[in-house]
Structures are given as structure tokens and as C-alpha cells.
C-alpha positions in Angstrom: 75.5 -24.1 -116.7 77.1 -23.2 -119.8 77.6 -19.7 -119.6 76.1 -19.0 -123.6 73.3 -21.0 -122.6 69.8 -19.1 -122.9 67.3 -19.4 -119.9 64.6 -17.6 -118.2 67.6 -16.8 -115.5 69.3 -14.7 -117.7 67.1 -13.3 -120.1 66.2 -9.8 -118.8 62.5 -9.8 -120.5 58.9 -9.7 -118.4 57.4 -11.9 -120.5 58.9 -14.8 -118.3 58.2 -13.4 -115.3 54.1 -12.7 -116.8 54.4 -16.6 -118.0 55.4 -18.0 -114.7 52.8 -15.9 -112.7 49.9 -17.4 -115.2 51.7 -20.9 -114.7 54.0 -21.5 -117.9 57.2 -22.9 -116.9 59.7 -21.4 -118.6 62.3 -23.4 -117.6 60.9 -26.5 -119.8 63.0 -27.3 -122.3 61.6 -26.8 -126.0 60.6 -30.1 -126.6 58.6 -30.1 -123.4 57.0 -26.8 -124.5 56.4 -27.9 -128.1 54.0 -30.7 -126.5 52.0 -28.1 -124.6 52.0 -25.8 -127.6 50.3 -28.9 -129.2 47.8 -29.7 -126.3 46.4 -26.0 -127.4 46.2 -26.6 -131.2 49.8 -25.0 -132.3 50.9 -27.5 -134.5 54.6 -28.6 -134.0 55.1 -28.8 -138.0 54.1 -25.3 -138.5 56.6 -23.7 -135.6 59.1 -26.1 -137.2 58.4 -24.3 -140.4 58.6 -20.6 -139.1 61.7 -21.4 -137.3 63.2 -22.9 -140.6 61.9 -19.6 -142.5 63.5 -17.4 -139.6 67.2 -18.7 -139.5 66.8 -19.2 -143.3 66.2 -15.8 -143.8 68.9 -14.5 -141.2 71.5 -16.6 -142.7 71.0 -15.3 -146.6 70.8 -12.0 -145.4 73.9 -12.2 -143.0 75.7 -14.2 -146.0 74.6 -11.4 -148.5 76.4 -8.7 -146.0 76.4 -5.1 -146.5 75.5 -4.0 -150.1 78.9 -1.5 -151.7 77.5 0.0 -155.0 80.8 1.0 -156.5 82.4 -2.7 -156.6 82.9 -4.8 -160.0 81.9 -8.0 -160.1 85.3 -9.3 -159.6 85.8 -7.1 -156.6 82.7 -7.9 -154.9 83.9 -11.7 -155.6 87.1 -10.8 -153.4 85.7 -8.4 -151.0 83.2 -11.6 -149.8 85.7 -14.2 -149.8 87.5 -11.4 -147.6 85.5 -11.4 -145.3 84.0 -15.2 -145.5 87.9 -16.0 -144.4 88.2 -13.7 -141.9 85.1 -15.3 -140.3 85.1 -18.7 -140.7 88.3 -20.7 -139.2 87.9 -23.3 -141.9 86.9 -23.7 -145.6 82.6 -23.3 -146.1 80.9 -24.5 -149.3 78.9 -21.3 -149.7 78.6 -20.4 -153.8 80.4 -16.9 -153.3 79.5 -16.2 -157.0 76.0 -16.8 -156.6 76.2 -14.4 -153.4 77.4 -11.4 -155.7 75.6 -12.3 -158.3 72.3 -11.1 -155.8 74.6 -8.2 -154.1 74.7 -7.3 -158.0 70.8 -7.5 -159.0 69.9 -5.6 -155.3 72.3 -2.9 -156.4 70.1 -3.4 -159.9 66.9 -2.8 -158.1 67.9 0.5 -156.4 68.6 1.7 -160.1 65.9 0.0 -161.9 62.1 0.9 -162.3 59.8 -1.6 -161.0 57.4 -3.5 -163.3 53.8 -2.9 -162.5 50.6 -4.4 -163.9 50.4 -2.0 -167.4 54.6 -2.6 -168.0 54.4 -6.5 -167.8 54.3 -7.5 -171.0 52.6 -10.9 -170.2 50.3 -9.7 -168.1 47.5 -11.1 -170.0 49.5 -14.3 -170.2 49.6 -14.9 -166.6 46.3 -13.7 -165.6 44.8 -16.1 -168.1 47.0 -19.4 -165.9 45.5 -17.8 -162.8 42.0 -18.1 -164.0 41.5 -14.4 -163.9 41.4 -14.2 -160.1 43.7 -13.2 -157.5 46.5 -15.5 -156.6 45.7 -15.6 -152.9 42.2 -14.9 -151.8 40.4 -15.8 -155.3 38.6 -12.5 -156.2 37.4 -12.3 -160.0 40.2 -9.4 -161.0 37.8 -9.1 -164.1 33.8 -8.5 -164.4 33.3 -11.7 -167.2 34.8 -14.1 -164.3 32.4 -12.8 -161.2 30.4 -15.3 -160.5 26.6 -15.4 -158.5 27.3 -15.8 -154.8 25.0 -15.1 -151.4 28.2 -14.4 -149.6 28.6 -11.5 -150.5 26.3 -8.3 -150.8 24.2 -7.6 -154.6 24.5 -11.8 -154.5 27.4 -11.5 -156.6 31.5 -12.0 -156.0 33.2 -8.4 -155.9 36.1 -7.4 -158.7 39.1 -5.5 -157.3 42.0 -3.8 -159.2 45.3 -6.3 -160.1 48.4 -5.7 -158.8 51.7 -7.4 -160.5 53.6 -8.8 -157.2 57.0 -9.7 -156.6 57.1 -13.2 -155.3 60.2 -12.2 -154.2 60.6 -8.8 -153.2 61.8 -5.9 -155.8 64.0 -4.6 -153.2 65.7 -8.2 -153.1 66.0 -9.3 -156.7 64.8 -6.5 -158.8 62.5 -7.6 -161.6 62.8 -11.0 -161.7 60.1 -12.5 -163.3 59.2 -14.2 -160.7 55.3 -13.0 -160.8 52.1 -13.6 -159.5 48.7 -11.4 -160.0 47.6 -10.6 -157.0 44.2 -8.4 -155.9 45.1 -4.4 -154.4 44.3 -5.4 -151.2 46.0 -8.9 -151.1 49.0 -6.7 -152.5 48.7 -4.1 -149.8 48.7 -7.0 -147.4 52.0 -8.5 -148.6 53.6 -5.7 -149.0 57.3 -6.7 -149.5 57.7 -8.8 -146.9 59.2 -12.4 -147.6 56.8 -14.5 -145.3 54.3 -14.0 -142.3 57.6 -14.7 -140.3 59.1 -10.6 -141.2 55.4 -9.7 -138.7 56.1 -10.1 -135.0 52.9 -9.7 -133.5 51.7 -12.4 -136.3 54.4 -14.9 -136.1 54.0 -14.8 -132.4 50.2 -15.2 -132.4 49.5 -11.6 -130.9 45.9 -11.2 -131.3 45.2 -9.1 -128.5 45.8 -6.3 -130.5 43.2 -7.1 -133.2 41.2 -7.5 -130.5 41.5 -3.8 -129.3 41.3 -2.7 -132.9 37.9 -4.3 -132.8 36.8 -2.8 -129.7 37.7 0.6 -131.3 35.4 -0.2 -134.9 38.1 0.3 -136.9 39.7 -2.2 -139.7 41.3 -5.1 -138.2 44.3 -5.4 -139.7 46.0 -7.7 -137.9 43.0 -9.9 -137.9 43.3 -9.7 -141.6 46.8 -10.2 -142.1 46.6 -13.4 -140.2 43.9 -14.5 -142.1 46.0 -13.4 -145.5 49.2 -15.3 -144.4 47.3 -18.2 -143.6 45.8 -18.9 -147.2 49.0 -17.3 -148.9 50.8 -20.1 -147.6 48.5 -22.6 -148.7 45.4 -21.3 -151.2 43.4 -24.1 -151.6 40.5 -25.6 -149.4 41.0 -27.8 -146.9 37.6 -29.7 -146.8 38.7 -33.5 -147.4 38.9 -34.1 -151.4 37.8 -30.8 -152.3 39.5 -29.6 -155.2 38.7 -25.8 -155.2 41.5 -23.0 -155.2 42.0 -19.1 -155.8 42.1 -20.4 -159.3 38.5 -20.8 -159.0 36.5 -20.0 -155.9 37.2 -17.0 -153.4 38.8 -18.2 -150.3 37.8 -17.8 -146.5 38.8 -18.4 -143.4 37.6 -19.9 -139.9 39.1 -21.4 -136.1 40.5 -24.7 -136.7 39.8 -24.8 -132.9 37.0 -23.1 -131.5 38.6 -22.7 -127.8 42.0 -21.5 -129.5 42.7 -18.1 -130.7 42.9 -16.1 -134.1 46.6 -16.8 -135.0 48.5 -18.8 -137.9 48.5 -22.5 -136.8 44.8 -22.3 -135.9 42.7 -21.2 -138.5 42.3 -23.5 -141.8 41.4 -22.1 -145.3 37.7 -22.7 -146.8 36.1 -22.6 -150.2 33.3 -20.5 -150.7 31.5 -24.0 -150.6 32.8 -24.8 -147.5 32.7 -21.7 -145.7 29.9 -21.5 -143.0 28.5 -18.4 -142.0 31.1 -17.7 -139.1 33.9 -18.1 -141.5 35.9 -14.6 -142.4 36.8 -13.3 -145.8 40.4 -11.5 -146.1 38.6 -8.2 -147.3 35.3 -8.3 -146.0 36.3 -4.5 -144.8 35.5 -3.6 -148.6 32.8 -5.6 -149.1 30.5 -4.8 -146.0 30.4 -8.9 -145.5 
């Protein structure tokens, strides 16, 4: 056995030992544990897709480095191609200007004052392409654009306060222009983080611990935040040629697989159409829904 080679053997982690005593055999290989991932409703494309989003992310941020706030752009330039040489044994086609050109805007952001809902200047512009609503989980974000629904209680949607969001983080690329309205609480929910794949316990489908934030009657917040990732990655219904969106209906969740659990992979994203009365809205904690 290659002595680099990761196993069960020489991992020193319980979790291996609780899989094998509940009968997962951790010494499959991953393609063998893919299948039984799919038997159970975890679809191989979207592991494939947090993988991607993990190594893409450790990568840019390993490639980006330590951030020096006293360098020139020149400098920086030379101080990366430094240490790219001293690293790699032969010549890499990363774009090393690009790569200070980011150290550069992050060093930006730590001086800079981020834009909010009342700065943006086209505010107005870009909550008039979303349709008034919030980007991700379709709530009016103004009273004209509620519309009459028995989902929710008074029979009518609720508004929330906007939020201007960084698609990409503030922290990352400072302002950027790269905007999207989103509803307080949907903003709350994102926080800065980059994807689902920056939250362990949701990436990794840890819903026992919504379960015992249940049991206490308290907000689920994991159960929300799955549900939040789930239609940030994709906001529109699912229902076979339905064409509604967050641009124009609120958007709920519910079990792709009844037997399965509450984790990304196994829930699918509903209209207000669609949604049946066992299907869960992202902030029915405001709402009392």
C-alpha cells in the first residue's frame, strides 16, 4: 500500500469505526460508495458538484496566499512568482497578474466601506429586473408586489426589509458590482460565505442537529439553511414545465424522498403552486407558517 494512500486503516477518526459497526464499509472504494450513496437518494452529480466547489475554492485561496498590505503592484507581481517558483518544479500557466490584481482589491476591501441597500446607486434599477422580490426565496421586498396567498397567515404574502448582497463576498472582492437583492433574512442566511460547501454540518448532510434544535422549540437554523442553499442554488420550481421563479412566486421546499433525510441532495424547490401543505418555507420562523 502506498504509504500517502488514505484509508480507514490510517485515518485516526471514529466516524469509521461508528460506520462499520452500523455496517458501512469503509474500505469501498469511492465509486463503490457513490453507488450506495445513490441507492439512498444522494445524487452522484450533486457530490460531484460540492467536491468541484471544495478543491475550487481551496485552490484560489491557496493560489491567492497570504495577503501583505504594504506591497506595490509590481512587488506583489514578484513576491507571487517567488513563491510560485519555489513551489512548483516546473513552469504553471496560472495568470499571476490576475492573482494580484485580487490580493489588491482584498487589501481594497479592508480599507473600503461596504455598499448597502441606501449607497447603491441602482438600487432601484436592480430591484425593478428582480421583479421586486428577493433573489432567493421570492418574498415581495415591497407592499405594491404582495400578492393574495392562503399560505401564509392574514391570506396574504409577507414583505421583508432588502438587503444589497455581495454575490461574491465583500471580504473577497470588495465592492464589485456584482449584486443581487436579497430579503434580511435570506441575507442573514448567506452571510458571506461562498457556497453551502463553507457549512460542515450542511455539506455533510448533518441533520441530527436540526433535529435536537427541534426537540428544544427553538429556530431551526440548520433546517433552514439547508432549505436556503438548496433554492439559492437553483431558484426556480421544479414541477415539470413550470415556469415560476423568485422573480415571481415565493419559493418552498419539501423531501425529494420521503424515506431520506433533510439534507442538500434530497429536497427539491416548489412554487407556491406547487407546494403541498407539508412543504417548508425558508422563513416560516417569521411568519408563524
Amino acid at each position: 500500500m502506498n504509504e500517502n494512500e488514505v484509508t480507514s486503516e490510517n485515518i485516526d477518526n471514529n466516524l469509521f469505526q461508528i460506520a462499520n459497526d452500523v455496517g458501512i464499509l469503509t474500505h469501498l472504494c469511492n465509486d463503490d460508495l457513490i453507488l450506495l450513496s445513490e441507492k439512498v437518494g444522494i445524487s452522484k452529480k450533486n457530490i460531484n458538484i460540492e467536491i468541484k466547489k471544495i478543491l475550487v475554492e481551496k485552490l484560489l485561496l491557496w493560489l491567492i496566499g497570504e495577503i501583505d498590505t504594504g506591497l506595490n503592484f509590481e512587488e506583489r507581481v514578484n513576491k507571487i512568482k517567488f513563491r510560485f517558483n519555489s513551489l512548483f518544479s516546473e513552469e504553471v500557466n496560472f495568470d499571476i497578474n490576475r492573482i494580484a490584481k485580487i490580493q489588491i482589491a482584498i487589501v481594497n476591501a479592508m480599507k473600503s466601506q461596504k455598499e448597502s441597500i441606501s449607497s447603491y446607486q441602482f438600487t432601484e434599477s436592480l430591484l425593478k429586473d428582480q421583479n421586486y422580490r428577493c433573489s432567493v426565496c421570492g418574498v415581495p421586498l415591497r407592499e405594491e408586489f404582495q400578492k393574495e396567498s392562503d399560505k401564509f397567515p392574514q391570506g396574504i404574502e409577507p414583505i421583508f426589509p432588502p438587503e444589497l448582497d455581495h454575490v461574491l463576498p465583500f471580504y473577497l472582492l470588495g465592492n464589485n458590482q456584482n449584486y443581487q437583492i436579497l430579503c434580511k433574512y435570506c441575507n442573514g442566511l448567506k452571510y458571506n460565505h461562498l457556497g453551502s460547501h463553507e457549512q460542515g454540518e450542511i455539506l455533510n448532510g448533518n441533520h441530527l442537529k436540526s433535529e435536537k434544535i427541534r426537540r428544544n422549540n427553538n429556530d431551526d437554523k440548520n433546517k433552514r439553511r439547508v432549505a436556503f442553499w438548496t433554492i439559492f442554488n437553483s431558484p426556480f420550481c421544479s414541477k415539470n414545465s413550470c415556469t415560476h421563479s423568485s422573480r415571481n412566486s415565493t419559493l418552498w421546499v419539501s423531501k425529494s424522498l420521503d424515506e431520506g433525510t433533510w439534507s442538500l441532495g434530497n429536497l427539491k424547490v416548489l412554487c407556491e403552486n406547487h407546494a403541498t401543505s407539508t412543504a417548508f418555507w425558508v422563513h416560516s420562523c417569521h411568519t408563524n407558517t
